[in-house]
N, C-alpha and C positions, 0 to 999 in steps of 0.2 A: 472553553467548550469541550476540547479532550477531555477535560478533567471529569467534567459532569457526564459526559457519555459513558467513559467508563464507569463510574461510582454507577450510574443507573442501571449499565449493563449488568453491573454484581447482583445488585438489587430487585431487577427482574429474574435473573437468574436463583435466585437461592426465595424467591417469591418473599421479598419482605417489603411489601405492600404499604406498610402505612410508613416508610423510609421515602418509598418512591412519592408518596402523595406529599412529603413534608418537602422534600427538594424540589418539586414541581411547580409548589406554592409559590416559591421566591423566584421562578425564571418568570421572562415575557414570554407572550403566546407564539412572537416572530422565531424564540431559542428551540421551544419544544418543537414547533414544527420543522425545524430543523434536525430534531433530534432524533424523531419520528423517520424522516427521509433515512439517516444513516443506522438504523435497527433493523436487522434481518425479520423477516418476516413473524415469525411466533411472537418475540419481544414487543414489536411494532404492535402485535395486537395485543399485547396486555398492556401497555404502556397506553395506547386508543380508550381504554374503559376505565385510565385512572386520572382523566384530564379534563377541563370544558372542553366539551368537541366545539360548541356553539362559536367563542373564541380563537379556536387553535384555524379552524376550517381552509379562513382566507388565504393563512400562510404557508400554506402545502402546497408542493409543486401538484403539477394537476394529475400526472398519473400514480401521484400517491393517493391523492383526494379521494380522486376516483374510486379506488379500488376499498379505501376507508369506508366509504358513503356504501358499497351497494348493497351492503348488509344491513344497513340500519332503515327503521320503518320511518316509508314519505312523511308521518308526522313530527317523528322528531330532526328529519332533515329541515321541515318548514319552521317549525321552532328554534332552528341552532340559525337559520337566515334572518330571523327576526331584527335580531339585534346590530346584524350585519349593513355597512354602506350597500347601495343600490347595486355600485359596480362588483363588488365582494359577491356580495347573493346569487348576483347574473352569472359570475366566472363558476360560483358551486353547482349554481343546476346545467352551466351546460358542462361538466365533467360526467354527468349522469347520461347512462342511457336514455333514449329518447321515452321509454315507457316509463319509465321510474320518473322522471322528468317529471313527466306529466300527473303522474300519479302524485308527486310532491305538492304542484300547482293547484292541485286539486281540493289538497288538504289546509291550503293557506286560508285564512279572513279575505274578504271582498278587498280591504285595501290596501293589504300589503302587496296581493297578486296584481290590483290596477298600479300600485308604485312599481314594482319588477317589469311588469309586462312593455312596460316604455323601453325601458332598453334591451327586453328581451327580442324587441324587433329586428334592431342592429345587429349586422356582424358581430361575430366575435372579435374580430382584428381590426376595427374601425374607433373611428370618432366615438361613436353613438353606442358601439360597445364597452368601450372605458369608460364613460362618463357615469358620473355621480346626478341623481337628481335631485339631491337636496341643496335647494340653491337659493341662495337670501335676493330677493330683489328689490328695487324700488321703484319707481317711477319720473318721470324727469320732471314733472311738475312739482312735486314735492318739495319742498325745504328741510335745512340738517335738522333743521328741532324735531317737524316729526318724522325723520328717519332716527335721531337718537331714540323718542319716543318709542316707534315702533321694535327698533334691535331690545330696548329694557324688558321687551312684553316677553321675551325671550328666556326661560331658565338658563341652557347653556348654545351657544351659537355652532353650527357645523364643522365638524376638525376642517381646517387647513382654508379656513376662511380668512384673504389677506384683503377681497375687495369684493365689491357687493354690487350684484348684475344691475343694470341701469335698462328699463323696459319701457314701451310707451304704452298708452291705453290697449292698443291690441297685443299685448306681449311681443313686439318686435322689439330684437337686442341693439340695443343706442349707444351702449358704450360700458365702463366701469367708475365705480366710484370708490376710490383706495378710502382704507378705514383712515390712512393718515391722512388726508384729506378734510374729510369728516371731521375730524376732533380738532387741528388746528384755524380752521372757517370759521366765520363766523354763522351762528343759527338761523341767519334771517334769509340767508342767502339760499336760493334755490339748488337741485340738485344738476339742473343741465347746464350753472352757470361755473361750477366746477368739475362736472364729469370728465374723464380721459377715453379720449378713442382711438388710443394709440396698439390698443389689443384688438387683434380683428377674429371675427368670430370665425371657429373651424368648424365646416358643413360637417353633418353628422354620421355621414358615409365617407369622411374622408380613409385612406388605409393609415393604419398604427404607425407604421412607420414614416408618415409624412409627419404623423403628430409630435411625434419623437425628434423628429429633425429640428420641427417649427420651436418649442421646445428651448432646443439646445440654442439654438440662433439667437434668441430673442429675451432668454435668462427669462422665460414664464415660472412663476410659480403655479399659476392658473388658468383656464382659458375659459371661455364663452364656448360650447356648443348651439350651434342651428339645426333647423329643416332646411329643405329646397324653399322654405316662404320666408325663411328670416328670423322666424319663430323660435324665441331661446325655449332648448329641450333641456340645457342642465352644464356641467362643467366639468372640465378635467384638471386634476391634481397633479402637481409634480411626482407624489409617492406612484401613482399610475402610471407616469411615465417612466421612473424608474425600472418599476418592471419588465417595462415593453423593452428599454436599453438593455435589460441584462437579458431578455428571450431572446434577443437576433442573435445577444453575442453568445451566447447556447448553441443558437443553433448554427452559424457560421462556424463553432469550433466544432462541434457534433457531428455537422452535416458532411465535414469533408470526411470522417469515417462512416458516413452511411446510416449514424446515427442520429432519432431523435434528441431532439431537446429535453424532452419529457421522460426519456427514460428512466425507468428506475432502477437504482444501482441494486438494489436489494433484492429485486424478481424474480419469481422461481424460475429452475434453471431454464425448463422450457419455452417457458415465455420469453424470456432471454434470446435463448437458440432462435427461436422464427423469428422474433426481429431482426436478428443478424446475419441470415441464410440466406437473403436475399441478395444484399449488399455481398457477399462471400461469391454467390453465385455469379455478379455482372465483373467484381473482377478477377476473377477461373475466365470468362471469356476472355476479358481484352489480354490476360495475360497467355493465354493460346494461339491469341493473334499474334503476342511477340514471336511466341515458342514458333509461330509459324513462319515467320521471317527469316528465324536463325536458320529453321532447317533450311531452308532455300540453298543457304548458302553453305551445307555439313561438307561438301567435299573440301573446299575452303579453309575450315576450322581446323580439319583433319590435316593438311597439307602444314597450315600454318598455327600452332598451336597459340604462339603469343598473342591471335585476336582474341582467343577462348578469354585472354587475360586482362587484356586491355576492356572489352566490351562493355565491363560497368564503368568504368570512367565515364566514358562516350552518354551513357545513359543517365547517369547518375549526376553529370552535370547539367545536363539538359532540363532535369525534370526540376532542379534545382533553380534555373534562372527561369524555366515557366513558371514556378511557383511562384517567385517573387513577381513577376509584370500579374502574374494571376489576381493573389491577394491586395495588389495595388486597383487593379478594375474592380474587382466587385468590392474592393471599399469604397469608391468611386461612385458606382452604383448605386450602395449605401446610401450616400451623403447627396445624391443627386447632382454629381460635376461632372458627370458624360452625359453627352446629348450628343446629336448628329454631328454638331457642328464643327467639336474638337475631337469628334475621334480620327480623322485623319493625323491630327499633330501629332495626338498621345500614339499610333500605332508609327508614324515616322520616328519619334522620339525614343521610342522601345525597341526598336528595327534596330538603330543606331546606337541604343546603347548594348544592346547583345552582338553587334559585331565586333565594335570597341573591346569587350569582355572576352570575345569570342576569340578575337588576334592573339591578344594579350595571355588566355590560359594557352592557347593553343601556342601559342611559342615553346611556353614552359612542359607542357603534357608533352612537345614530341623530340622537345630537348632528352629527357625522363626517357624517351622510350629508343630512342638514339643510344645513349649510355647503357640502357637496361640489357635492348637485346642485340646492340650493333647493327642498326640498316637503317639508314638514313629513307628508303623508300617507306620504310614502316610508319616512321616519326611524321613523315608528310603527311600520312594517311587518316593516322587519327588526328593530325592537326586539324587536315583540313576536313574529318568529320565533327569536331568537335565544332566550329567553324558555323559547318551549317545545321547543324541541331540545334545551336544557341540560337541562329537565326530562326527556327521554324519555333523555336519553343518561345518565343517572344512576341512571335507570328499568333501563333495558338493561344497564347495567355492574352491577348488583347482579343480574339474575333470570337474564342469559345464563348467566355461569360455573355456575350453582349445576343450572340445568335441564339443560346439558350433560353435569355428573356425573352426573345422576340417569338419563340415559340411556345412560353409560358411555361419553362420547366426550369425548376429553382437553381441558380450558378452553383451557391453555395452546397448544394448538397450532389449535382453532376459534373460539375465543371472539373474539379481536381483528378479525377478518374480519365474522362476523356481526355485533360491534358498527358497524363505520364504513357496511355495508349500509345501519343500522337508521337512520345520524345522519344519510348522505348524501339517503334518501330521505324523514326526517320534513324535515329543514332545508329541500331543496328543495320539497317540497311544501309545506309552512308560507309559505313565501316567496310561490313563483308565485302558490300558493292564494288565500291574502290579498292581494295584487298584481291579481288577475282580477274578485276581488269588492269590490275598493275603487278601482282607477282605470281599471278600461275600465268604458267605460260601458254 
């Protein structure tokens, strides 16, 4: 893929146009939109006017999408949805402004807008947002003959069709009927006397991320979506879930710099700048609030020069073993294995192992500072701040993430900030503190 990035980037650059269209030919639509993402702006737009947009659409992250789409007219946005799955079309119109949006909807045929508009109900981050409506069913009275029959009436069958929803006369979901099923039975046999109901259907406001678990658990290639009545609305695809698995893990690495998910690497600079000024700005304060702890204690420092030196140890390890109990909870979280019942063990368990750690460095850190600067009063001091920073920071890495949700404010994107606040300002305090009431006099 380097290889082709560069070759294109030449090719855009020195404008030789029917190079770029002859290599473009031979990639998948998933490579270009790929390639698209990593081309600075100008490039990006002549490479956009030499490709199927109709194609490429689905596979752009969404704040490239976006910014692709706003310039082109609602009709040819409705015409490049056309050809697209149900859940593809839904994720393009909502990258659009809400007026462009609408304006697109506008310009659709009566049935391609009553096919979108089913799942344009649903969240975005739901069940009922992921899903695909195009969904083979049958009926549980049936027999395989005419279910063979009916699948032949068929030119080609739905991508990533591995079983075929099982419905009763009021379209309520009964179960699935695997295609290998089907073909090895015999024809005479009916379809409810081999159906599997061993996939249970997922409500259609469930959130993404339970879908994604359920998923992972259960080796789905597919699922059944419902309403609140029972009612199959349509189904979700592994490729779908895929997706979803690689957006948390976006934004979980993203979020702990304050960054989207979404961001685009390529954006001019000031678009750039105000996304990142915010996050610049929350931590300018809590790193104030350190700055203000230390002063507390400047006659201190001034007295005793070798805290000035010690002080990032103290801190630096802290934020370190908060880290780690950290990214252990909010995977936790993740995967749905904290619940009320075991957060007592997992927070005794973390207590326990950051004291253990806590003993153990701090042996060695005040041996170090014994040798370094000659005062065994010293070595006690960061031992025994080291000590209890590990302790609060293991404190902190288990009750932040958990208090966060409980207020609706994302772990992943606050949690790491207000931990290293909590480590920079116990460490240092602990430090100067004990430093103030054991060697000045």
């Amino acid at each position: 893929m380097t290889t082709i990035l560069d070759t294109l980037h030449n090719y855009l650059s020195t404008g030789s146009f029917a190079k770029v269209n002859e290599l473009v030919e031979q990639l998948h639509p998933s490579e270009i939109a790929d390639i698209l993402e990593s081309l600075p702006q100008k490039q990006r737009d002549k490479l956009w006017q030499c490709i199927d947009q109709g194609e490429v659409l689905p596979y752009v992250g969404d704040s490239v999408r976006g910014e692709l789409m706003i310039d082109m007219p609602p009709a040819e946005i409705a015409v490049a949805t056309e050809g697209m799955e149900s859940d593809d079309a839904v994720d393009v119109l909502q990258d659009l402004p809400d007026d462009l949006a609408e304006k697109v909807l506008q310009t659709m045929d009566m049935q391609h807008y009553l096919r979108l508009s089913q799942v344009l109900f649903y969240p975005e981050n739901s069940a009922g947002g992921l899903m695909n409506i195009d969904v083979l069913t049958v009926r549980t009275e049936m027999s395989l003959k005419m279910v063979l029959k009916y699948l032949r009436r068929f030119d080609k069958l739905p991508e990533k069709t591995d079983v075929l929803m099982v419905v009763d006369s009021n379209n309520y979901y009964c179960g699935v009927l695997l295609l290998t099923d089907l073909l090895i039975n015999a024809p005479q046999l009916i379809v409810e006397q081999i159906m599997s109901t061993y996939i249970e259907a997922i409500p259609a406001h469930a959130p993404a991320h339970e879908v994604a678990l359920l998923f992972e658990q259960r080796d789905f290639l597919s699922a059944p979506v419902v309403d609140e009545q029972g009612i199959l609305v349509g189904r979700i695809t592994i490729d779908d879930v895929v997706d979803v698995i690689r957006a948390e893990a976006d934004h979980n690495l993203m979020g702990r710099a304050g960054l989207d998910e979404d961001d685009d690497m390529f954006a001019p600079v000031f678009t750039t700048t105000r996304s990142r000024a915010l996050w610049l700005g929350v931590n300018l304060a809590t790193a104030f609030l350190a700055a203000y702890v230390i002063g507390l204690f400047e006659a201190t420092i001034e007295k005793i020069v070798a805290l000035a030196v010690l002080m990032p140890v103290v801190a630096s390890m802290g934020g370190i073993a908060g880290s780690q109990t950290l990214t252990i909870v909010i995977r936790g979280m993740a995967l749905n294995q904290i619940t009320s019942t075991n957060i007592p063990w997992l927070l005794k368990k973390e207590l326990a192992v950051s004291m253990l750690n806590g003993v153990m460095w701090a042996i060695v850190v005040a041996i170090i500072a014994i040798l370094w600067f000659g005062s065994v009063k010293l070595g006690f001091i960061i031992g025994s701040a080291l000590i209890i920073n590990l302790f609060f920071a293991a404190l902190a890495g288990v009750l932040i993430p958990i208090l966060l949700q409980r207020l609706s404010i994302d772990p992943a994107l606050a949690a790491s900030v207000t931990l290293t606040t909590i480590t920079d300002i116990v460490g240092f305090g602990t430090l100067l503190g004990l430093a103030t009431l054991l060697l000045i006099p």
